[in-house]
PARO-188500 format. One record per residue (C-alpha): residue number from 1; residue in one letter; x, y, z. Coordinates in Angstrom, 3 decimals, always signed. Each point is the difference from the previous one (the first is absolute). Last residue first. Layout:
N
[NUM; "A"; [X; Y; Z]]
...
//
This chain:
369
[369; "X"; [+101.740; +53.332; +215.542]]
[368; "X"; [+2.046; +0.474; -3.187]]
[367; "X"; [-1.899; -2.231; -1.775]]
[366; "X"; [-3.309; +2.082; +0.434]]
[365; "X"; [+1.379; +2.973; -0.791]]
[364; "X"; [+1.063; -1.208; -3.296]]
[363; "X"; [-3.705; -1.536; -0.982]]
[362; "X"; [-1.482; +3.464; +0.299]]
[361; "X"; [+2.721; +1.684; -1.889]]
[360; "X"; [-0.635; -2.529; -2.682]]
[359; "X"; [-3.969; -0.013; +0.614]]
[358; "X"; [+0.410; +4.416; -0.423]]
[357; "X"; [+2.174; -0.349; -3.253]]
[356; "X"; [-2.479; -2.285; -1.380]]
[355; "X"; [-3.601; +1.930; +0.922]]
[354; "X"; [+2.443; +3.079; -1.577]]
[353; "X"; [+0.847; -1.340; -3.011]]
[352; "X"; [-3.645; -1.026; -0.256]]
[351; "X"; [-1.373; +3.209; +0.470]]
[350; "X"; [+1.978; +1.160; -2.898]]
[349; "X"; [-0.783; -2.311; -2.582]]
[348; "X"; [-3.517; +1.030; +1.115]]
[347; "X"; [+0.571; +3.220; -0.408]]
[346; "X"; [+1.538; -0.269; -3.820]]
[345; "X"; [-2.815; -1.690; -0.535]]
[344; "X"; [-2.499; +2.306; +1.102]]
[343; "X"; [+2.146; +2.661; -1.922]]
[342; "X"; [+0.434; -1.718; -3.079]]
[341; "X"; [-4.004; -1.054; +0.162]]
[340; "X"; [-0.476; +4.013; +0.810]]
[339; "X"; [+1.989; +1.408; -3.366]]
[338; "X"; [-1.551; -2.818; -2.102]]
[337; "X"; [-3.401; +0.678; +1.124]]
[336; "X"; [+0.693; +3.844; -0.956]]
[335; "X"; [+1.353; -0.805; -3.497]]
[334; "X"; [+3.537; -0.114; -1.038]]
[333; "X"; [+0.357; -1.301; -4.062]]
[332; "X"; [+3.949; -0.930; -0.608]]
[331; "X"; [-0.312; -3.915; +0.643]]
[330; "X"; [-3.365; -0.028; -1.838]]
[329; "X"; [+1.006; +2.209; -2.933]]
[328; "X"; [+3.416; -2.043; -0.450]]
[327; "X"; [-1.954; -2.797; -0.264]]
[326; "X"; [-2.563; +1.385; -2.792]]
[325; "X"; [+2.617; +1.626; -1.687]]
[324; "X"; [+1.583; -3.290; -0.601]]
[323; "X"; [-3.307; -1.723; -0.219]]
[322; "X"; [-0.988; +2.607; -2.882]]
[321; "X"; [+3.434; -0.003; -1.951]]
[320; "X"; [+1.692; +3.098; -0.281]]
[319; "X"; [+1.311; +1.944; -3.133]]
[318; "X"; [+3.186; +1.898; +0.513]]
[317; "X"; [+1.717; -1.393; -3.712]]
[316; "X"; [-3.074; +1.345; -1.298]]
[315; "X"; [-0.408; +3.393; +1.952]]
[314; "X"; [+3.816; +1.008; -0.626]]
[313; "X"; [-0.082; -0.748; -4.110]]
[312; "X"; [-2.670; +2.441; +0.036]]
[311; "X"; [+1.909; +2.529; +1.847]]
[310; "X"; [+2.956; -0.285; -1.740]]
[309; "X"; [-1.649; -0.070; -3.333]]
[308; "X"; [-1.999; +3.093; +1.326]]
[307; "X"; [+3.247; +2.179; +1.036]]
[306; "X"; [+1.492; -1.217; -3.249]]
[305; "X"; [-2.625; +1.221; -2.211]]
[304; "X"; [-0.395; +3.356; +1.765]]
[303; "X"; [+3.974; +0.853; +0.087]]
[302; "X"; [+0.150; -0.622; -3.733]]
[301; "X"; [-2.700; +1.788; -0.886]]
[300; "X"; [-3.281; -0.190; -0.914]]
[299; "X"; [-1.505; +0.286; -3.668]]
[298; "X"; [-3.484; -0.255; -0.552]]
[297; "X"; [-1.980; -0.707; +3.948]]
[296; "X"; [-1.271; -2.913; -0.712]]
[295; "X"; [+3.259; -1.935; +1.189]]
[294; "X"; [+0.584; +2.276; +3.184]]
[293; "X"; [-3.873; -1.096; +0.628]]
[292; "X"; [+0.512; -3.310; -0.622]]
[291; "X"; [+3.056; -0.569; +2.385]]
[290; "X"; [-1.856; +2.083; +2.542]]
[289; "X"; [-2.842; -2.267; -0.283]]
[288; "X"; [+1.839; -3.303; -0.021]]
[287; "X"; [+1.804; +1.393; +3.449]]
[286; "X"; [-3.300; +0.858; +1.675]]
[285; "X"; [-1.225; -3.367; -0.603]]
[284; "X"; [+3.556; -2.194; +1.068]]
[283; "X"; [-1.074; +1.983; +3.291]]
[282; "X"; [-3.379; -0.671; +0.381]]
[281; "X"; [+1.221; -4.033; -0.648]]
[280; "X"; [+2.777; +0.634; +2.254]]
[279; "X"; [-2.053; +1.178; +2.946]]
[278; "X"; [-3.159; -2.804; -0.406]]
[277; "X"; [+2.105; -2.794; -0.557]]
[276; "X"; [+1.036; -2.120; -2.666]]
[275; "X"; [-1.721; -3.229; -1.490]]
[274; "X"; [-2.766; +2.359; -1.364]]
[273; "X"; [+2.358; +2.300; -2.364]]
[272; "X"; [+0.279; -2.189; -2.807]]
[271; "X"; [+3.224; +1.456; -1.354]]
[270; "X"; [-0.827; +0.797; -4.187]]
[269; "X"; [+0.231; +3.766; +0.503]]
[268; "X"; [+3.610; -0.297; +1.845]]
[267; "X"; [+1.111; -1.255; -3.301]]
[266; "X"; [-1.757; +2.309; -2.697]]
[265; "X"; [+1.268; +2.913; +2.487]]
[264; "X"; [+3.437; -1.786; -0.513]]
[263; "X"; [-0.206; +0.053; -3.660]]
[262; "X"; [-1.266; +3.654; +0.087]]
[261; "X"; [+3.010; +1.331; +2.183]]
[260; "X"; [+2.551; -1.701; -1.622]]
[259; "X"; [-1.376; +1.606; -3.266]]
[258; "X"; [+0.130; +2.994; +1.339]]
[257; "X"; [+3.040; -0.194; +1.479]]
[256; "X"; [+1.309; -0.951; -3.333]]
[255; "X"; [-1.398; +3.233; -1.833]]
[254; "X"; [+1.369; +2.215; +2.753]]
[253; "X"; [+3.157; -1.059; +0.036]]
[252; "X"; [+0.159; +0.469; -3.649]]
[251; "X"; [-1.080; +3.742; +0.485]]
[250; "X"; [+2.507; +0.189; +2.809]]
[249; "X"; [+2.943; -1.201; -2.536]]
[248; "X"; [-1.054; +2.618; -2.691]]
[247; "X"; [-0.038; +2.612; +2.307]]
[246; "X"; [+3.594; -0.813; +0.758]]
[245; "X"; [+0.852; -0.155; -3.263]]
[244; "X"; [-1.734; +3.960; -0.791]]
[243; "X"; [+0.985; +1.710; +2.980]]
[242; "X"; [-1.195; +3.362; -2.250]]
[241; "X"; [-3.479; -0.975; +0.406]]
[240; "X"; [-3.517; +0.886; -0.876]]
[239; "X"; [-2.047; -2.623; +1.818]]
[238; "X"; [-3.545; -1.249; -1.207]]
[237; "X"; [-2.717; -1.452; +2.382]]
[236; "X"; [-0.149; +3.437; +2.418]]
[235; "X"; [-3.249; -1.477; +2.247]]
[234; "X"; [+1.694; +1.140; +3.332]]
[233; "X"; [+1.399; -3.560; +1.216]]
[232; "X"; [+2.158; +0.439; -3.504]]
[231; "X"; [+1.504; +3.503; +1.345]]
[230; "X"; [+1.051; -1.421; +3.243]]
[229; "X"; [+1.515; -3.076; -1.758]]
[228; "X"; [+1.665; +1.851; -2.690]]
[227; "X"; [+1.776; +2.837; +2.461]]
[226; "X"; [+0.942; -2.617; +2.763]]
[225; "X"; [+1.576; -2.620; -3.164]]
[224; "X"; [+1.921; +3.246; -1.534]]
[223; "X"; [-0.476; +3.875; -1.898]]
[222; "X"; [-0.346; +1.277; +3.386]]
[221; "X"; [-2.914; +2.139; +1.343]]
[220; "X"; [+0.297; +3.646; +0.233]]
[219; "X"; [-4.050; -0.114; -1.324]]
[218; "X"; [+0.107; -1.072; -3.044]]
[217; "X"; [+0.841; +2.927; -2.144]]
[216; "X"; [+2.741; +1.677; +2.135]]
[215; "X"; [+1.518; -3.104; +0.488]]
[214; "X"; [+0.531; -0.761; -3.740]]
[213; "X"; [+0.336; -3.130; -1.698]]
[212; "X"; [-2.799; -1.753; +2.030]]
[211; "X"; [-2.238; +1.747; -2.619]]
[210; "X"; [-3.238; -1.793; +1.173]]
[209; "X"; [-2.410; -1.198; -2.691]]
[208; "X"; [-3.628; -1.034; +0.437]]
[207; "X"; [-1.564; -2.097; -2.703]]
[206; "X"; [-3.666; -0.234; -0.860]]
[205; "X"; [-3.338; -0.906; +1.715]]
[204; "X"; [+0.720; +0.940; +3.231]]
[203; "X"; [+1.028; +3.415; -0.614]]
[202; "X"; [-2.510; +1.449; +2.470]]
[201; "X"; [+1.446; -2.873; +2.505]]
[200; "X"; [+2.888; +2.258; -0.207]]
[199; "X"; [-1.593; +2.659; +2.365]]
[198; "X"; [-1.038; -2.443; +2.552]]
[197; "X"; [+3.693; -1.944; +0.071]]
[196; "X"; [+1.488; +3.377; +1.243]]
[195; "X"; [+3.196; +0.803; -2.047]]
[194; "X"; [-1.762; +2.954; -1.964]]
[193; "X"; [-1.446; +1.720; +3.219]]
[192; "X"; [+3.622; +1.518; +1.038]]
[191; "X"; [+1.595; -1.830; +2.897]]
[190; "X"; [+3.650; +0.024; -1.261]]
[189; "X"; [-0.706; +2.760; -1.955]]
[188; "X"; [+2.044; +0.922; -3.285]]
[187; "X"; [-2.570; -1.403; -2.104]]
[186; "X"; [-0.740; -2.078; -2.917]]
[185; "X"; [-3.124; -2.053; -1.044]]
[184; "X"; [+0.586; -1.357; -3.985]]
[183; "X"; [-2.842; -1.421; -1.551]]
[182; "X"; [-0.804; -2.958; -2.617]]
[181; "X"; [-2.341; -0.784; -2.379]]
[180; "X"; [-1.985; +2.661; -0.134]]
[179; "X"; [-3.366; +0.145; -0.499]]
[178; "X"; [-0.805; +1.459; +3.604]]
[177; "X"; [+2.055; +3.092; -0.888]]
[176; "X"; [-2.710; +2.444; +1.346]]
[175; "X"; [-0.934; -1.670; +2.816]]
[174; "X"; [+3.135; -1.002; +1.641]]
[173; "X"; [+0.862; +3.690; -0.693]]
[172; "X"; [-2.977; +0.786; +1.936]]
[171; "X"; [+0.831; -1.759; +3.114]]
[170; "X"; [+3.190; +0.970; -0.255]]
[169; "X"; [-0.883; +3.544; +0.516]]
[168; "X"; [-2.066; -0.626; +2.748]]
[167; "X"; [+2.995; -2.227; +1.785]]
[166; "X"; [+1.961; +3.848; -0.846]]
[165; "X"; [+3.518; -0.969; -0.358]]
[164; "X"; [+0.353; +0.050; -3.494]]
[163; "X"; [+2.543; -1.735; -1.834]]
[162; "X"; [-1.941; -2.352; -2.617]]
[161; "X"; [+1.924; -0.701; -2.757]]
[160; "X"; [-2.566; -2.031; -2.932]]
[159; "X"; [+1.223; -2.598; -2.156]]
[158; "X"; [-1.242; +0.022; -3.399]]
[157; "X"; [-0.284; -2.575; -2.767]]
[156; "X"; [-1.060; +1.836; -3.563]]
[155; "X"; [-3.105; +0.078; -0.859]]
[154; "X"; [-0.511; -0.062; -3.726]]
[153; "X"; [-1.807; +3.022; -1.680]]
[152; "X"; [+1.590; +2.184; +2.499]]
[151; "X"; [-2.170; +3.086; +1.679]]
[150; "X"; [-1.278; -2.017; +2.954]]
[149; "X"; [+3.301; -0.716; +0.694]]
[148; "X"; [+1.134; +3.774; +0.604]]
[147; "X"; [-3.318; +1.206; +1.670]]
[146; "X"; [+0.004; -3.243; +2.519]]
[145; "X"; [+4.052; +1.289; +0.719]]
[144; "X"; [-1.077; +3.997; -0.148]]
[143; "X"; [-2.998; -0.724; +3.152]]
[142; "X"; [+2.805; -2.666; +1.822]]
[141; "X"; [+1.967; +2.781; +0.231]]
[140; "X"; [+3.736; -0.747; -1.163]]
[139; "X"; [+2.808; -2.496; +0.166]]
[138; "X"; [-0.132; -1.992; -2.841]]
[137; "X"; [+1.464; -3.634; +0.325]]
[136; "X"; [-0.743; -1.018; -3.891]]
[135; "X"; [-0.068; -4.142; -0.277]]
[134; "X"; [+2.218; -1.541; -2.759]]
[133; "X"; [-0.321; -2.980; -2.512]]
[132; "X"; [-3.965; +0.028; -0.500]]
[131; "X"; [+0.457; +2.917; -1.687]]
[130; "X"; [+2.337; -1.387; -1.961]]
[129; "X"; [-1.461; +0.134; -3.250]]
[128; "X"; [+2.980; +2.003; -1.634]]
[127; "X"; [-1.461; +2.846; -0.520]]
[126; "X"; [-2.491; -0.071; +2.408]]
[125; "X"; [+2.912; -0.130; +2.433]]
[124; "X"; [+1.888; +3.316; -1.892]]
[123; "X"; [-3.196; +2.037; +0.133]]
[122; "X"; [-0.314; -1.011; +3.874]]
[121; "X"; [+3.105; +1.594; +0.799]]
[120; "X"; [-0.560; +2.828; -2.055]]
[119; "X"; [-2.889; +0.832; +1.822]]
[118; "X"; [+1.215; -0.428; +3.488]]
[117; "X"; [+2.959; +2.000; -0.598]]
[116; "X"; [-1.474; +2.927; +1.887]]
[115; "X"; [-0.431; -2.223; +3.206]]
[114; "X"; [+4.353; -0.211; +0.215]]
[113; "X"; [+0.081; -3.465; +0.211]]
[112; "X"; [+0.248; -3.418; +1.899]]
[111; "X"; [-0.857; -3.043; -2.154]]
[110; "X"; [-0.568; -3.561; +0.891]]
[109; "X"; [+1.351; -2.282; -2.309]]
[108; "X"; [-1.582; -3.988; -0.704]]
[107; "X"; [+1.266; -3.096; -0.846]]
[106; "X"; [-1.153; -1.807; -3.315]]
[105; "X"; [+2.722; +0.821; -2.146]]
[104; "X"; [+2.340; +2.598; +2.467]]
[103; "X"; [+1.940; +0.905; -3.398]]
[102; "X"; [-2.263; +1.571; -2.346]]
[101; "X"; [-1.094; +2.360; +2.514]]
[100; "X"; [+3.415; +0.854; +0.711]]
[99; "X"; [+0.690; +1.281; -3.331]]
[98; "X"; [-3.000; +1.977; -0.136]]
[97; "X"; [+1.057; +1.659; +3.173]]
[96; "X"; [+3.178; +1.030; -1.343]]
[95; "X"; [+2.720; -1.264; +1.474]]
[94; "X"; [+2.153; +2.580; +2.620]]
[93; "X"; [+0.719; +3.873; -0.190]]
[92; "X"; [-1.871; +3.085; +1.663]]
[91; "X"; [+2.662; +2.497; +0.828]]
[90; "X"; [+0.214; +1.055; +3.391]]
[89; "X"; [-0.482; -3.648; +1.356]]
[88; "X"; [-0.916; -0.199; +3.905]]
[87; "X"; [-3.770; -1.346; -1.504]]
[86; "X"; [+1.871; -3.044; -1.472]]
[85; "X"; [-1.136; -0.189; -3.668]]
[84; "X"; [-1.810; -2.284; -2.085]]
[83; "X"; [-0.698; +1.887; -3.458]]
[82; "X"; [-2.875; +1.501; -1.650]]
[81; "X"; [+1.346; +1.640; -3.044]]
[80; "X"; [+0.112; +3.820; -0.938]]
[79; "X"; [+3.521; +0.069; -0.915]]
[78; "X"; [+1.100; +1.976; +3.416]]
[77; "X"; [-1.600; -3.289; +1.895]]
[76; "X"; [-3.023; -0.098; +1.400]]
[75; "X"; [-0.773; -2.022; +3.069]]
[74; "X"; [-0.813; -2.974; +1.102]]
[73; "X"; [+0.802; -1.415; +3.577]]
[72; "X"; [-0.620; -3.534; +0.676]]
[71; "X"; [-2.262; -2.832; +2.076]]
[70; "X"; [+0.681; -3.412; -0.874]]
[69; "X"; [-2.643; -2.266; +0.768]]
[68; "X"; [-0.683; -4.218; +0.951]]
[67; "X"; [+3.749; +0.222; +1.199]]
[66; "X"; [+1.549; -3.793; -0.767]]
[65; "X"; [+3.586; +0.440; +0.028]]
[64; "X"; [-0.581; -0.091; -3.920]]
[63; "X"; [-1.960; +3.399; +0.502]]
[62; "X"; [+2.784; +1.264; +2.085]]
[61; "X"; [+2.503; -0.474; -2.273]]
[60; "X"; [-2.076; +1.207; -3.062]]
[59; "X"; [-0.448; +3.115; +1.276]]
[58; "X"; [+3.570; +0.305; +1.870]]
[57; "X"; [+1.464; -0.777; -3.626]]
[56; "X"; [-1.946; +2.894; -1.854]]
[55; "X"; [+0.916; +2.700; +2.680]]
[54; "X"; [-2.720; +1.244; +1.826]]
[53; "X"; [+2.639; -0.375; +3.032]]
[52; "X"; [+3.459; -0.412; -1.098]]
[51; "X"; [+0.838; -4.096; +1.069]]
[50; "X"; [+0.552; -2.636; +2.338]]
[49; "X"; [-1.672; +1.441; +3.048]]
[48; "X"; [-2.294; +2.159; -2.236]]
[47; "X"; [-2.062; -2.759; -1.616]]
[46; "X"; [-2.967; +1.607; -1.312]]
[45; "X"; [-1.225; +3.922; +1.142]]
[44; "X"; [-2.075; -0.866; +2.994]]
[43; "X"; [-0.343; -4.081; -0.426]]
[42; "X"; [-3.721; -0.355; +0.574]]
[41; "X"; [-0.950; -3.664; +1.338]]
[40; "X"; [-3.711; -1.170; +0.037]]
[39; "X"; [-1.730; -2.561; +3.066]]
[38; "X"; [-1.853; -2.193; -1.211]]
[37; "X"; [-4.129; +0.095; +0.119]]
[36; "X"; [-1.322; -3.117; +1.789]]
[35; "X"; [+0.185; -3.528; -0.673]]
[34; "X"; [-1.239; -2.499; +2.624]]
[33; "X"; [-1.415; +2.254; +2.447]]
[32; "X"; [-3.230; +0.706; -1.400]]
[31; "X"; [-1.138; -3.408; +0.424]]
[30; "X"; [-2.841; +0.557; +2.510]]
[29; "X"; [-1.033; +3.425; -1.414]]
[28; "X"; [-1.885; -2.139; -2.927]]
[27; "X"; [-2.038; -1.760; +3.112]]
[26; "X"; [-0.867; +3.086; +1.803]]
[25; "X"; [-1.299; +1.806; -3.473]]
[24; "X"; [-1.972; -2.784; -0.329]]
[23; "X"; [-1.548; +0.317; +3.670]]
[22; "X"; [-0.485; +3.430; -0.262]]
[21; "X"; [-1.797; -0.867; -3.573]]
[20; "X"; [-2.259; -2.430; +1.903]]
[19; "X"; [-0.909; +2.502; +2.501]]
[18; "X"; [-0.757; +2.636; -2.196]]
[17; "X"; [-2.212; -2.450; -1.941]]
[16; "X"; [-1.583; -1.386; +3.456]]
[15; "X"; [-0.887; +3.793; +1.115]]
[14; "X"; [-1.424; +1.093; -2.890]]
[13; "X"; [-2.237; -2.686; -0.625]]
[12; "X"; [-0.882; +0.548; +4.102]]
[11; "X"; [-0.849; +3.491; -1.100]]
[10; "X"; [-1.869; -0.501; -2.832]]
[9; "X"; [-1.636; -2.836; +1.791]]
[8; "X"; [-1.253; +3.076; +3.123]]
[7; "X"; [-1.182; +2.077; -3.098]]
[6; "X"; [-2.249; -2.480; -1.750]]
[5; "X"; [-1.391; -1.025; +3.202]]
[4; "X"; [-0.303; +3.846; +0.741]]
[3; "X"; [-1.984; +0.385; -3.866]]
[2; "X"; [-2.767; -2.866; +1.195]]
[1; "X"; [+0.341; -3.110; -2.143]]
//
């Protein structure tokens, strides 16, 4: 076997193999809609329309209202304990940390602090083995953050704040904190870089959060159904939130229209398309894709699912049989030949009425002589 045989099968090997693993990969990505990533709640300091913010009793509220995260304030108090306190306080005062901690069970905290307390905060959580408890929102450059966790024996959970508004900058920050597990995009620009789809796909493989609790941070965009669904279509799969019952209501929404959606996709799939015509077949088509698409796509929002259920449900209840279409096609369809037969017709119709008026006239004038 001469060496460019040997070449040109390497090369067709190659080609079948890459082929067949396109193919796979095809036939996994088929099903991808059925369960994807759900969408995550943050209550912004607990339960505040019934109680004290950071206050013991709107942590737990809002956890048992069903808030996947409670994000709170911790300071230090004049003791030299880490407390939850309101960041209006003068006087740091609340439950300790610690406390807290052994409260929330399973759920987990989100802390905001002062970046100097970092240390201690993470002393206490190793402490008390609950590092797995409580992610650390540290607002610093991403350079000192991969420094800071790189230095701990365990790593603790981190969220990255990204507020630049330099795409370049971004870009690197995505970089440097790609081990994270979760990042937080803010900005004060309507239009700034961070809200574009392109730069979040950099986060693609972890969580996205956007802190609908302030306008300044998200963009001047309400806390509210327009606010969530504009921000979800963006890639942002976790909401921090100080509407936190009415968040929880959308996020339910959005589980059952999903599921509405996929059971009538399932439906609409199972329609043997050849008894119907040509138009609502293509049709009934482009609506399954879109439907799959919004599906595959991780979290959508509410506005998204309905919009395809709607659609979807549309092209099968408008589905046309063949000789229906077929009939209406033939009476509708104006061709040339049927243009001059109408005419010549139309003439001859014409002609006649004319032949007759002309023998009655004739036929008159003959009487009256």
């Amino acid at each position: 076997m001469t060496k460019r045989i040997k070449v040109i099968l390497s090369i067709i090997f190659c080609l079948v193999l890459g082929g067949s693993f396109l193919l796979s990969a095809y036939a996994e990505s088929e099903n991808s809609y059925t369960m994807p990533e759900e969408l995550l709640c943050i209550s912004y300091r607990g339960d505040t329309a019934e109680y004290e913010s950071n206050s013991k009793e709107a942590v737990l509220s809002a956890f048992l209202k069903g808030a996947d995260f409670v994000s709170v304030n911790i300071r230090k108090s004049d003791s030299g304990e880490l407390v939850l306190c309101g960041e209006n306080k003068s006087e740091a005062e609340g439950i300790s940390l610690r406390e807290m901690l052994t409260l929330t069970e399973e759920n987990v905290l989100i802390l905001d602090f002062d970046t100097a307390l970092k240390d201690e905060i993470y002393d206490l959580l190793k402490a008390e083995n609950a590092l797995s408890k409580a992610y650390l929102r540290i607002k610093d450059s991403a350079s000192n953050i991969s420094e800071w966790i790189s230095s701990k024996e365990e790593e603790p959970e981190v969220i990255g704040v990204c507020s630049s508004f330099n795409v370049f900058t971004v870009r690197s920050f995505a970089k440097k904190l790609s081990y994270l597990s979760a990042v937080q995009m803010q900005s004060k620009n309507h239009f700034n870089v961070m809200y574009d789809k392109i730069c979040n796909s950099l986060y693609k493989d972890k969580r996205v959060i956007a802190p609908m609790y302030d306008p300044d941070l998200c963009g001047q965009r309400s806390d509210s159904e327009d606010g969530w669904n504009d921000l979800i279509k963006r890639n942002f799969t976790v909401i921090e939130t100080n509407n936190l019952e009415a968040f929880i209501d959308y996020k339910n929404n959005e589980i059952e229209l999903r599921k509405n959606l996929v059971a009538l996709l399932e439906k609409a799939k199972e329609i043997i398309p050849d008894a119907y015509s040509l138009v609502s077949r293509e049709n009934l088509a482009d609506s399954i894709e879109n439907a799959e698409l919004i599906l595959a796509d991780g979290v959508a929002s509410c506005d998204e699912l309905q919009s395809a259920q709607s659609v979807l449900m549309l092209a099968v209840n408008n589905l046309t049989l063949k000789q229906g279409e077929d009939t209406q096609k033939g009476a509708l369809n104006i061709t040339v030949g049927k243009v001059t037969a109408t005419i010549l017709v139309g003439l001859a119709i014409l002609a006649a009425q004319i032949y007759t008026y002309k023998m009655q006239k004739g036929k008159k004038n003959k009487e009256k002589t």
